[in-house]
C-alpha positions, 0 to 999 in steps of 0.5 A: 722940350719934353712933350706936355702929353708926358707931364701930369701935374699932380698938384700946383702950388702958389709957392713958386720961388723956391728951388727944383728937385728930381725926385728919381725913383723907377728911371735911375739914370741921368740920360735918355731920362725925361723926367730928369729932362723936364726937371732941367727945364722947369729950373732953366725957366725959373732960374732956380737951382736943381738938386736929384734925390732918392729915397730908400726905404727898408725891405721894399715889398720883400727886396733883398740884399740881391737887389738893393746891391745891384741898385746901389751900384747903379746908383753910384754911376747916377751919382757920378754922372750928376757931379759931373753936370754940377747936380748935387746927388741926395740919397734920403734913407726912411719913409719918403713922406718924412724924409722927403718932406723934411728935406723939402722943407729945410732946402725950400723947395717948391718944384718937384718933379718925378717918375711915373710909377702905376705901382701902389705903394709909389702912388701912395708915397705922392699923395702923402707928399702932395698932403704934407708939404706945399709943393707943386709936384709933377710926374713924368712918364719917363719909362712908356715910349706912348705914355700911359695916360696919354695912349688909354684911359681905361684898363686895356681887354689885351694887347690886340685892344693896346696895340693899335693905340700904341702904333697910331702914336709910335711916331710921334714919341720916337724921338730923340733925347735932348743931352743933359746940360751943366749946371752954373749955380747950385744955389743953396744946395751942397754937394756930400758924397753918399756914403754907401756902407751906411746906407747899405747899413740902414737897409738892413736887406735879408742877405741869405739871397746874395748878390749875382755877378754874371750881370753888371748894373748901371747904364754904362753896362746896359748899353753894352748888354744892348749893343751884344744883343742887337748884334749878336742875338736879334736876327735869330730872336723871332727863331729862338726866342722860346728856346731857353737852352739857346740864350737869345733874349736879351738881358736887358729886363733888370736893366728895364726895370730899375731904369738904367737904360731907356726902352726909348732908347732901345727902340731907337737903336733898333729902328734906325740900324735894323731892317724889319723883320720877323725877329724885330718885329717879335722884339718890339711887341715884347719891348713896346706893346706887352711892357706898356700893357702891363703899365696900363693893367697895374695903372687902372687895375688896383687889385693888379696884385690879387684874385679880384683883380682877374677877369669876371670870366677868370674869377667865375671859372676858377671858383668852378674849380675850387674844389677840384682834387689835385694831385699833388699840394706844396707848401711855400718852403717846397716851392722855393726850395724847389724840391716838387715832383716835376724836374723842369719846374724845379730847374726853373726855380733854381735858375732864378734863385741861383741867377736872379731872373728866369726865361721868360717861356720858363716863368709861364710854365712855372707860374701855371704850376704853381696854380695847379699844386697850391691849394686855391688860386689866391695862394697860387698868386701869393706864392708866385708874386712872392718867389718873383719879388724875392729872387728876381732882379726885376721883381716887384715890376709891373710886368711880374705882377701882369705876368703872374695874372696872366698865368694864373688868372687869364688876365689879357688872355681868352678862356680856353677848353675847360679842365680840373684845377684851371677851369678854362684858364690857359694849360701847360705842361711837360710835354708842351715844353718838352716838343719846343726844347730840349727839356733836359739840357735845361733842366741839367743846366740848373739841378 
């Protein structure tokens, strides 16, 4: 049984005796998925057909071809795995307030069920269901292991504030996923097989940003990512774990983000085969406590995305500083091209444009110069968010929005010693990076 702390219902309807939709969005996997759980339930109990639908739509906050290939290939092991269980497997291409309710109404449906996503765009996207068409719709937190409502109701100071909450509630969530069951009767439902050149067709992504082929997507594969982490590179985690030349974290991010694999998941495995230790320790933080932190600031933080949404001190201190002379200003084209004054930040860039994702110290460091080179802080935001969206794998995630606030507008951060350009926001610099690595084997990796 999903726990009921994990269900918001959205809206209920006295429509009840139509069929059961998944409608999956942010967790693009069959197992280890709540959401998909609780929507067996909901069938199981009304002994009505269940069907899962995913909904496409054009250049999604600036994806490009890089990341619609490695989610439609994930997808084509979503589709499988569900054929398997009898679930019939609908992609709709469009707006999902059209194509979702057109599909809603033509198969009759009145139970839907879906992720929980903080995320503006997606929360826009349920309302206008919820306006358009007479359903009862309920979301499940199927990415936080504490689900997000349920460990706060209100936007967090930091993680010393969240942390606490979290581990008071750890036990109770940690526990293990039910398998998913074979469907007998598909009802009114058919079975089509996606046709995956015309979707790809239909989306159109910009394709001067290809596709990477050091990483493979879907759940089969981040089970393997995880398995080679947890015994290759989590005892030195906690040693190396800043150290970009040392390739100690984990990989799993594109994974996290697009769903193929469970943080749940990756929690548990963790806990019942691994001793604690400063290495764990540090990895569960990242995992647990800074992810869901970034869920919380996106969830209760609307302006997550923009200057206004910094902290009052943050905001304040930044104007302070708007007039500040820089020494040196680069254009859009400059950054993305990397192509400033400094090695390392365009090493930094080129790892992600080149690879698709960027170490996690290095993403820090590259997000603060950008502040420092850009004529004000909301360019710098405009800018970093993006670059992020357009090259990363994990782009337009709540932890790339939070990471980006953090860098560049002291959210989930202190003030520190003033200075021009950053006011008392958080500094960094070359020779920082330069006493925790070696600065130039990284930066002859990727230039």
């Amino acid at each position: 049984m999903v726990k009921t702390e994990r269900v918001q219902i959205l809206k209920v309807s006295a429509n009840t005796s139509g069929s059961v939709i998944y409608w999956m969005s942010r967790d693009q996997r069959v197992n280890d998925n709540w959401a998909f759980s609780y929507a067996q339930e909901i069938a199981v109990k009304n002994r009505k057909a269940l069907a899962v639908v995913f909904c496409l739509t054009r250049n999604f906050s600036g994806a490009t071809l890089r990341q619609y290939d490695f989610m439609l290939r994930g997808m084509k092991e979503v589709y499988y795995e569900l054929t398997k269980l009898n679930i019939p497997f609908y992609i709709l291409c469009g707006e999902p307030q059209v194509t979702l309710s057109e599909f809603i109404s033509k198969n009759k449906i009145s139970h839907v069920i879906t992720d929980f996503d903080p995320l503006k765009i997606k929360r826009q996207w349920k309302e206008e269901l919820i306006n358009s068409s007479d359903i009862s719709l309920y979301e499940v937190d199927a990415h936080n292991i504490v689900p997000c409502r349920f460990v706060s109701n209100k936007c967090e100071f930091g993680a010393y504030t969240l942390r606490p909450k979290i581990k008071k509630s750890l036990s109770a969530f940690v526990d293990e996923f039910p398998s998913p069951e074979t469907q007998k009767n598909i009802g009114s439902f058919a079975f089509q097989a996606p046709e995956w050149e015309l979707i790809l067709e239909f989306l159109s992504p910009e394709k001067t940003v290809v596709p990477v082929d050091w990483i493979k997507p879907g759940s089969i594969a981040a089970k393997d990512v995880l398995k080679k982490f947890l015994v290759e590179k989590l005892e030195l985690f906690y040693e190396n774990r800043n150290d970009p030349n040392e390739n100690a974290t984990s990989n799993l991010s594109p994974y996290l983000h697009f769903g193929h694999i469970s943080a749940q998941r990756i929690a548990l495995e963790i806990m019942k085969n691994f001793k604690g230790n400063a290495s764990t320790e540090s990895f569960l933080e990242e995992l647990i406590v800074r992810r869901e932190l970034s869920d919380n600031y996106c969830y209760y933080n609307s302006q997550y995305d923009e200057f206004s949404g910094f902290p009052e001190w943050a905001r304040k201190t930044l104007n302070e500083h708007r007039k500040d002379e820089r020494d040196f200003c680069y254009d859009f084209e400059t950054f993305e091209t990397g192509k400033t004054h400094d090695p390392l930040w365009n090493a930094a860039q080129m790892e992600m444009v080149k690879s698709g994702k960027m170490h996690g110290y290095m993403r820090m460091y590259w997000a603060k110069k950008i502040l420092e080179w850009t004529v004000s802080p909301e360019e710098a935001l405009d800018f970093s968010i993006r670059l992020n969206d357009r090259y990363q794998l994990d782009g337009r995630d709540p932890n790339g929005y939070t990471g980006c606030a953090w860098s560049i507008g002291g959210v989930h951060d202190r003030a520190w010693a003033e200075r021009p350009v950053f006011g008392k926001i958080r500094f960094m610099n070359f020779n920082g990076c330069k006493r925790k690595f070696d600065t130039d084997k990284y930066i002859a990796s990727w230039l």
